[in-house]
NURO-588581 format. One line per field, with one value per residue (C-alpha): x, y, z; residue in three letters. Coordinates in Angstrom, 2 decimals, decimal comma. Layout:
BEGIN
east: [X:...]
north: [Y:...]
up: [Z:...]
code: [Ala:...]
***
This chain:
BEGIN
east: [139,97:142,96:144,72:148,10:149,71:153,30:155,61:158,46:161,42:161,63:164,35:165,28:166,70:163,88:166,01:166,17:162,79:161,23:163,40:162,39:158,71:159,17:161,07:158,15:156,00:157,65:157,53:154,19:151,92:148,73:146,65:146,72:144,47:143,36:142,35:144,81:144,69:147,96:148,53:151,47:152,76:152,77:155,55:156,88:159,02:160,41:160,63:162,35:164,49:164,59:161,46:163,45:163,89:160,08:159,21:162,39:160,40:156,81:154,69:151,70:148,85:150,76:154,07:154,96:157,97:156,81:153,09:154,63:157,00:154,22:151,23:153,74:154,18:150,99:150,12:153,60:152,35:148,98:147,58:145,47:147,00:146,22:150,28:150,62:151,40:153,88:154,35:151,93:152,41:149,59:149,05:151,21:154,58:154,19:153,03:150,07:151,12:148,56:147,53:146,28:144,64:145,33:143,97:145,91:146,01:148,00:145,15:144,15:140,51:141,16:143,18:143,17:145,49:145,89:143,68:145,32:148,82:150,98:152,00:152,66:155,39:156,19:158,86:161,28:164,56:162,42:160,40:158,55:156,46:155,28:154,07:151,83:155,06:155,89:152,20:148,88:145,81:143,40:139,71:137,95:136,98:138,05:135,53:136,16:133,99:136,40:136,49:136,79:134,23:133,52:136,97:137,96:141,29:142,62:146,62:147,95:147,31:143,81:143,16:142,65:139,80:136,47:134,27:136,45:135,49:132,05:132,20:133,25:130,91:127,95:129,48:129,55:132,50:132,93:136,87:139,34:142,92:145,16:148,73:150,78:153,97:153,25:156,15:157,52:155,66:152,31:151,93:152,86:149,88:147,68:147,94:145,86:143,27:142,65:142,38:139,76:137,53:137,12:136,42:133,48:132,27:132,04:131,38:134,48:137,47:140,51:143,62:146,52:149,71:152,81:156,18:158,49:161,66:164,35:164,86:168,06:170,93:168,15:166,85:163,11:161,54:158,15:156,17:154,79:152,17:150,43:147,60:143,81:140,92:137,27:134,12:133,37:136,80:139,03:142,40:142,47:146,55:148,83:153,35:154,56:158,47:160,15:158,85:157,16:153,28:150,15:147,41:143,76:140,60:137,74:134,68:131,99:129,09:129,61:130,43:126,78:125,37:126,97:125,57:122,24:121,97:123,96:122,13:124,69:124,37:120,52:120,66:122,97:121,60:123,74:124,21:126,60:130,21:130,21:132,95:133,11:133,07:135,32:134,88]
north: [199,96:198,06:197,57:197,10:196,05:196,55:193,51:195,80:194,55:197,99:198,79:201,58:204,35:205,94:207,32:204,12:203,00:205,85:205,28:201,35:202,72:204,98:202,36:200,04:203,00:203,67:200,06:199,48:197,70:199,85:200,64:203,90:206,01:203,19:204,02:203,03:202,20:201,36:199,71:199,88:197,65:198,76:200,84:200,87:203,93:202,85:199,74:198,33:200,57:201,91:204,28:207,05:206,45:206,82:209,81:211,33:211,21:211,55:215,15:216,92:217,05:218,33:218,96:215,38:215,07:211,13:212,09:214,95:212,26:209,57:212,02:213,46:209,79:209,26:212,63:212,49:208,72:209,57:206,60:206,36:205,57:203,71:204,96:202,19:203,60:206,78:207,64:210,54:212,25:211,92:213,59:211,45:211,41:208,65:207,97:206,91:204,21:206,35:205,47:207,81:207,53:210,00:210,18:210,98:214,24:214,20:215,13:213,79:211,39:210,20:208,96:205,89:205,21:201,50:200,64:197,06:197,40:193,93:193,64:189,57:187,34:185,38:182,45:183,75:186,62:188,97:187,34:190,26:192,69:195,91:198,24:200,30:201,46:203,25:203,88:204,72:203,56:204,85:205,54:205,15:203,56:204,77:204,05:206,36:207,19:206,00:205,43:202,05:201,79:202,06:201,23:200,59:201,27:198,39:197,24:194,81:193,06:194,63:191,48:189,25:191,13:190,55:193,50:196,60:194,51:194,10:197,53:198,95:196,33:198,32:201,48:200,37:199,27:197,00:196,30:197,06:197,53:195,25:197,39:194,77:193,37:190,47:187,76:184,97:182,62:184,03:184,53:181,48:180,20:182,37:185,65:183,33:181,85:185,31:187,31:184,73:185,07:188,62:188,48:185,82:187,27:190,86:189,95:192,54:192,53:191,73:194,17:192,73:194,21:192,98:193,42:190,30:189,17:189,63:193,04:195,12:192,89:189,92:191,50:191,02:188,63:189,03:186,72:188,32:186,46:189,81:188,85:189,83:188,02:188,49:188,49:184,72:183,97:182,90:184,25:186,25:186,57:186,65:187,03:184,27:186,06:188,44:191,67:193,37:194,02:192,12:193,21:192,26:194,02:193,47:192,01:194,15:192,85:189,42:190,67:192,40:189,11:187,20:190,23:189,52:185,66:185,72:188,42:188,14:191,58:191,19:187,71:188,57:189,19:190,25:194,21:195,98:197,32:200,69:202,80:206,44:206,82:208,89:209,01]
up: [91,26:92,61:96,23:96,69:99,92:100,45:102,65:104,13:106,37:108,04:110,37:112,69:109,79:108,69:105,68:104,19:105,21:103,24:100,56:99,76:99,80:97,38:95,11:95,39:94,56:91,55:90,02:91,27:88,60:87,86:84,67:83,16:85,11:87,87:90,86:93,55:97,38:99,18:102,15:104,41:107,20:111,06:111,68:108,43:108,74:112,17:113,11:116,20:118,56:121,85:123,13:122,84:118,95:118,81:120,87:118,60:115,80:117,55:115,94:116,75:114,13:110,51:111,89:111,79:109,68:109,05:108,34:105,51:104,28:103,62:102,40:99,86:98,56:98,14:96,01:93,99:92,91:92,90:95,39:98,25:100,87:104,74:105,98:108,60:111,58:113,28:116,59:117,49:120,65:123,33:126,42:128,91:127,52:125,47:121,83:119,75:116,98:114,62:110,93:108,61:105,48:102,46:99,49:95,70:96,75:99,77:101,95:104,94:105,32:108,14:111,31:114,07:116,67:118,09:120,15:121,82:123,08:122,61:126,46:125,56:126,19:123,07:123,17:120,83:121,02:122,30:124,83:126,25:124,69:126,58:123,85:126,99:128,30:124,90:123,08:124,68:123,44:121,10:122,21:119,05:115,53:112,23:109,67:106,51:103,03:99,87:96,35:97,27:99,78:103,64:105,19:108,54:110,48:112,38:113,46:113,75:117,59:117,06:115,04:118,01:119,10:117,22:119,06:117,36:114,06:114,42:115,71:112,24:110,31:112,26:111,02:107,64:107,08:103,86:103,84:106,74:106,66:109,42:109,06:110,84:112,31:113,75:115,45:113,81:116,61:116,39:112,94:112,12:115,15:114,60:111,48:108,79:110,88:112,81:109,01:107,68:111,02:110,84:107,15:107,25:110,60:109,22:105,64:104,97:102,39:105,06:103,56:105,84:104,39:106,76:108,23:107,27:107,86:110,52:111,46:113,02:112,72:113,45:116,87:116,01:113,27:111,84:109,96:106,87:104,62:103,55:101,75:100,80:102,26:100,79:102,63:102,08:104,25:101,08:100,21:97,43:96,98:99,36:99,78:102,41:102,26:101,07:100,24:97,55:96,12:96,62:94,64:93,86:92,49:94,82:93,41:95,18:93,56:95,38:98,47:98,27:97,39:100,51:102,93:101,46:101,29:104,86:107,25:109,75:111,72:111,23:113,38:115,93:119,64:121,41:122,03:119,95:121,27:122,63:121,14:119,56:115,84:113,99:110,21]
code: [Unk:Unk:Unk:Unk:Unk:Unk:Unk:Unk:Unk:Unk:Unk:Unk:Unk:Unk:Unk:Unk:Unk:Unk:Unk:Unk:Unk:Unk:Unk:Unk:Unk:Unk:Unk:Unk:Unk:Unk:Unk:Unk:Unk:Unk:Unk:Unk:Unk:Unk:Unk:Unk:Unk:Unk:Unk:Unk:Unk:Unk:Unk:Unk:Unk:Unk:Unk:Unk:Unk:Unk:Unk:Unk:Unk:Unk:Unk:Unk:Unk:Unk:Unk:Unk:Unk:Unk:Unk:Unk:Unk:Unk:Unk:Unk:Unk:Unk:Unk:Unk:Unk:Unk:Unk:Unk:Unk:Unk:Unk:Unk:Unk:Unk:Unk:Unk:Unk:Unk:Unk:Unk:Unk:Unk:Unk:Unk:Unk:Unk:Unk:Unk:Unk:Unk:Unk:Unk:Unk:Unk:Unk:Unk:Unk:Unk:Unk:Unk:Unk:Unk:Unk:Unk:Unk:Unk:Unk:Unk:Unk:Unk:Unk:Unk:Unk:Unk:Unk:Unk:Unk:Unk:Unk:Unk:Unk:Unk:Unk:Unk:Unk:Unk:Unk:Unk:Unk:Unk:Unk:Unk:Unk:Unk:Unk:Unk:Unk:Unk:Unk:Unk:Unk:Unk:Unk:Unk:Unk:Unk:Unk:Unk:Unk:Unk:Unk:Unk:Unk:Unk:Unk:Unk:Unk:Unk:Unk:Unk:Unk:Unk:Unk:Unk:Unk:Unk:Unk:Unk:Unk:Unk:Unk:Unk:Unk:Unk:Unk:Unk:Unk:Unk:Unk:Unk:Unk:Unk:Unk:Unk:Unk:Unk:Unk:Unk:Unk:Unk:Unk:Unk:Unk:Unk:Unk:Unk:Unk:Unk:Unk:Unk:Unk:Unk:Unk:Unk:Unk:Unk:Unk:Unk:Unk:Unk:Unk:Unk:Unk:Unk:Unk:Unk:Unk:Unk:Unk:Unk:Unk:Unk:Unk:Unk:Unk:Unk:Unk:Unk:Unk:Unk:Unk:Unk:Unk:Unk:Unk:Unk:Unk:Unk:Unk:Unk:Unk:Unk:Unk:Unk:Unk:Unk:Unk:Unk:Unk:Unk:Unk:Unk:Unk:Unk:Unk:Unk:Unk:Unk:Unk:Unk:Unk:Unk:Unk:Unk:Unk:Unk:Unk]
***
């Protein structure tokens, strides 16, 4: 079983967004009858862009035009698939950044909407982020049964904070996806360092698949370096620039092994996070 992260340099036209996903799909290097698990960057149908742009294309449970776009990807090339993240609408006006996972089938196994909003100032073009005035927060974990294993739903700004990961370790998670879009300036601080701590503090595959690049007539710039991270903090494979696969087959066997010469959760003291499962 292999998984394949996709680097994207999205942009606001969702058209052509869609359509650079499904030309990476269609030259993406698999076996003959392989299982397959895709990851996609945060917001990698929409990227950038006045609010408005997202609550335009913002649906309610299967009407989403995006969610029907990306789950008929994934059955057509016959892939799992952890969609990054659409705008969902929530109660307030505003939107969830939601990912969902499908499997080869098109179905969907499950769903988790950001739970950290990037209200930051950064010293580059942008200078202030204030994703709360757009996107609402989540109020759970995502922590779903796969072919691959027990894998947890993370994005992007998420990374920074270790509870929601130890949170999904406790509910079994063995690898977690980190759809992502991170700046320039803090991914070049901080992406790499952050990736290996939550992999060697939850003893979980880290599947960080990344926006890269600058975006909308050079507006925003992300960082990129998507990459794989294993449960004993190393890097596996990983893209710096540009964009394209990054693959790996994960060696479960010795992540078992560290989990059982490294009793991590067993030692620790201090009481678990409190936070709703959904599986």
């Amino acid at each position: 079983m292999q998984v394949s992260l996709l680097q994207c340099r999205s942009s606001r036209d969702v058209a052509a967004n869609l359509g650079f996903i499904e030309s990476q799909l269609e030259i993406l290097p698999r076996e003959a009858g392989e299982l397959q698990l895709v990851v996609l960057p945060e917001c990698s149908l929409l990227f950038g862009g006045h609010e408005s742009q997202q609550l335009a294309w913002a649906g309610d449970g299967e009407d989403s035009e995006l969610k029907q776009a990306l789950a008929a990807l994934a059955k057509r090339f016959d892939v799992y698939m952890v969609a990054g993240t659409i705008p969902a609408r929530c109660a307030d006006g505003r939107v969830y950044s939601r990912s969902f996972l499908f499997d080869n089938q098109g179905a969907t196994l499950g769903q988790y909407d950001k739970l950290h909003l990037f209200d930051v100032d950064v010293s580059d073009g942008t200078r202030h982020y204030r994703e709360s005035e757009t996107f609402c927060p989540g109020d759970h974990i995502s922590v779903i049964d796969t072919p691959f294993g027990r894998l947890g739903l993370s994005v992007c700004y998420d990374l920074r904070f270790p509870d929601l990961y130890r949170a999904m370790r406790l509910a079994g998670a063995e690898l977690i996806a980190v759809p992502s879009a991170f700046t320039k300036v803090t991914g070049q601080a901080h992406w790499q360092v952050l990736l290996q701590a939550r992999a060697i503090e939850t003893q979980c595959f880290m599947l960080a698949a990344a926006q890269w690049g600058q975006h909308n007539e050079g507006s925003r710039e992300t960082w990129g370096q998507s990459m794989i991270v294993d449960p004993w903090g190393q890097i596996l494979v990983q893209l710096p620039e540009g964009t394209g696969w990054v693959q790996a087959r994960l060696d479960r066997e010795a992540q078992a092994d560290i989990r059982r010469r490294m009793p991590v959760m067993g030692h620790n003291r201090f009481e678990p996070p409190v936070l709703k499962l959904v599986d």
